[in-house]
N, C-alpha and C positions, 0 to 999 in steps of 0.2 A: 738668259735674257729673252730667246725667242717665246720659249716656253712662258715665262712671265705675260708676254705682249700677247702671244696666241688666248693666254688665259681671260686676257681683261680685254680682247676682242668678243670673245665669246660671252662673255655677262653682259657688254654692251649691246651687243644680238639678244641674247637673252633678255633684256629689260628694256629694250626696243621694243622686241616681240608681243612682251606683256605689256606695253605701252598700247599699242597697235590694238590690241586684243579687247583690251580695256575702252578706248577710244571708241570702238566698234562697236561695241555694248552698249555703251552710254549713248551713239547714237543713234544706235537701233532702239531701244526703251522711248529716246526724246521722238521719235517718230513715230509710234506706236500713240504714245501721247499726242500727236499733234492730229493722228486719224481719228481718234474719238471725235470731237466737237465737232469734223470735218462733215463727218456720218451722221451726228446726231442732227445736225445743220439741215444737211438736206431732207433726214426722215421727215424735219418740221417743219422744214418748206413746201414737202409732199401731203402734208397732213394741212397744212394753212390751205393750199390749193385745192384740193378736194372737198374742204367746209365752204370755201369760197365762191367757186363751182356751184355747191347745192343750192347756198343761199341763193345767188344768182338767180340761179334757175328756177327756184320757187315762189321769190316773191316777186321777181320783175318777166321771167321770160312764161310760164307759166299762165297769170293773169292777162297776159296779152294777146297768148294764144286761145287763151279761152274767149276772151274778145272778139278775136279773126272767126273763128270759130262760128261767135254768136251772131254776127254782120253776117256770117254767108250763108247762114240757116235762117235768117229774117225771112217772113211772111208778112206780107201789111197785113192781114188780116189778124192777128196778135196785138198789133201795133207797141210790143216793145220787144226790146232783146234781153232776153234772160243769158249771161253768163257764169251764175251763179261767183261773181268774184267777193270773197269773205274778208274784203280790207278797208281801213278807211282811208287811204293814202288816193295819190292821183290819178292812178289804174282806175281806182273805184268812178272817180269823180267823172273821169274819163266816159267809160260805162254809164252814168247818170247824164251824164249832158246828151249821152249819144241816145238814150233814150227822150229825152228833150225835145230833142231836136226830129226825132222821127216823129213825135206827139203833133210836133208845129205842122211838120209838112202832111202829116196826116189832115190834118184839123183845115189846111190850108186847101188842102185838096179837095176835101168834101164842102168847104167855104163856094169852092171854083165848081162843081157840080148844081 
Protein backbone atom coordinates (compact mmCIF):
# COMPACT_ATOMS: atom_id res chain seq x y z
CA UNK A 1 0.00 0.00 0.00
CA UNK A 2 2.82 2.56 0.65
CA UNK A 3 4.45 1.56 -2.22
CA UNK A 4 1.02 1.98 -4.41
CA UNK A 5 0.54 5.76 -2.64
CA UNK A 6 4.33 6.67 -3.02
CA UNK A 7 3.63 5.54 -6.76
CA UNK A 8 0.55 7.83 -7.62
CA UNK A 9 2.33 10.60 -5.77
CA UNK A 10 5.02 10.54 -8.13
CA UNK A 11 2.79 10.66 -11.46
CA UNK A 12 0.94 13.43 -9.69
CA UNK A 13 4.51 15.31 -9.40
CA UNK A 14 5.06 14.10 -12.71
CA UNK A 15 1.99 15.55 -14.43
CA UNK A 16 2.00 18.48 -12.31
CA UNK A 17 5.48 18.97 -13.52
CA UNK A 18 4.47 18.62 -17.32
CA UNK A 19 1.47 20.81 -16.42
CA UNK A 20 3.84 23.63 -15.18
CA UNK A 21 6.06 23.03 -18.05
CA UNK A 22 3.47 23.26 -20.62
CA UNK A 23 1.73 26.41 -18.87
CA UNK A 24 5.11 28.08 -19.28
CA UNK A 25 5.47 27.55 -22.83
CA UNK A 26 2.25 28.59 -23.76
CA UNK A 27 2.94 31.64 -21.81
CA UNK A 28 6.19 32.43 -22.93
CA UNK A 29 4.89 32.00 -26.95
CA UNK A 30 1.63 34.39 -25.84
CA UNK A 31 4.13 36.97 -24.77
CA UNK A 32 6.43 36.72 -27.50
CA UNK A 33 3.17 37.34 -29.48
CA UNK A 34 2.11 40.19 -27.54
CA UNK A 35 5.82 42.13 -28.22
CA UNK A 36 5.35 42.09 -31.94
CA UNK A 37 2.62 44.77 -32.40
CA UNK A 38 4.15 46.36 -29.27
CA UNK A 39 7.45 46.92 -31.41
CA UNK A 40 5.89 47.35 -34.66
CA UNK A 41 3.69 50.18 -32.70
CA UNK A 42 6.24 52.17 -31.80
CA UNK A 43 8.77 51.71 -35.16
CA UNK A 44 5.59 53.53 -36.68
CA UNK A 45 5.08 56.07 -34.34
CA UNK A 46 8.87 56.74 -34.91
CA UNK A 47 8.53 56.68 -38.44
CA UNK A 48 5.01 59.08 -38.35
CA UNK A 49 7.19 61.44 -36.16
CA UNK A 50 10.04 62.04 -38.29
CA UNK A 51 7.67 62.51 -41.66
CA UNK A 52 5.85 64.85 -39.46
CA UNK A 53 8.90 66.58 -38.35
CA UNK A 54 10.03 67.06 -42.07
CA UNK A 55 6.70 68.19 -43.23
CA UNK A 56 6.66 70.74 -40.50
CA UNK A 57 9.72 71.97 -41.11
CA UNK A 58 9.51 72.44 -44.78
CA UNK A 59 6.40 73.88 -45.57
CA UNK A 60 5.73 76.07 -42.40
CA UNK A 61 9.07 76.73 -40.45
CA UNK A 62 11.25 77.00 -43.41
CA UNK A 63 9.22 79.74 -45.50
CA UNK A 64 9.19 81.80 -42.48
CA UNK A 65 12.45 81.71 -41.99
CA UNK A 66 13.19 82.60 -45.21
CA UNK A 67 10.88 85.48 -44.58
CA UNK A 68 12.82 86.72 -41.28
CA UNK A 69 15.62 86.37 -43.41
CA UNK A 70 14.26 88.52 -46.27
CA UNK A 71 12.86 91.53 -43.58
CA UNK A 72 16.54 91.71 -42.15
CA UNK A 73 18.37 91.94 -45.53
CA UNK A 74 15.75 94.67 -46.80
CA UNK A 75 17.32 97.76 -48.43
CA UNK A 76 14.79 100.55 -49.33
CA UNK A 77 16.57 101.05 -52.18
CA UNK A 78 15.34 97.52 -53.75
CA UNK A 79 12.02 98.54 -52.55
CA UNK A 80 10.89 94.90 -52.20
CA UNK A 81 11.82 91.59 -50.29
CA UNK A 82 12.76 88.86 -52.26
CA UNK A 83 12.28 85.53 -50.27
CA UNK A 84 12.13 83.49 -53.02
CA UNK A 85 9.06 81.56 -51.08
CA UNK A 86 7.57 78.80 -53.99
CA UNK A 87 3.99 78.39 -52.37
CA UNK A 88 0.68 79.56 -52.89
CA UNK A 89 -0.62 79.24 -49.38
CA UNK A 90 -0.53 82.14 -46.50
CA UNK A 91 3.47 82.27 -46.13
CA UNK A 92 3.23 83.47 -49.70
CA UNK A 93 0.39 85.83 -49.30
CA UNK A 94 2.10 86.88 -46.32
CA UNK A 95 5.40 87.74 -48.36
CA UNK A 96 3.09 89.73 -50.99
CA UNK A 97 1.35 91.99 -48.65
CA UNK A 98 4.68 92.63 -46.87
CA UNK A 99 5.90 93.67 -50.20
CA UNK A 100 2.80 95.89 -50.41
CA UNK A 101 3.10 97.33 -47.86
CA UNK A 102 6.89 98.47 -48.12
CA UNK A 103 5.75 99.83 -51.89
CA UNK A 104 3.07 102.16 -49.91
CA UNK A 105 5.48 103.40 -47.42
CA UNK A 106 8.00 103.87 -49.94
CA UNK A 107 5.61 105.76 -52.39
CA UNK A 108 4.46 107.63 -49.04
CA UNK A 109 7.84 108.74 -48.35
CA UNK A 110 8.94 110.02 -51.40
CA UNK A 111 5.01 111.72 -51.55
CA UNK A 112 6.49 113.54 -48.06
CA UNK A 113 9.89 114.64 -49.86
Amino acid sequence: MFFSAKKAINELMRLNQEGVYKQTNTMKENSKRAMMPAIVSIVAAIVFALLLNFFISEYFIRPINRLIDGVKSFYPEKGIINCDIKSNDEIKRLETETNNLIGRLLRLKNQSK
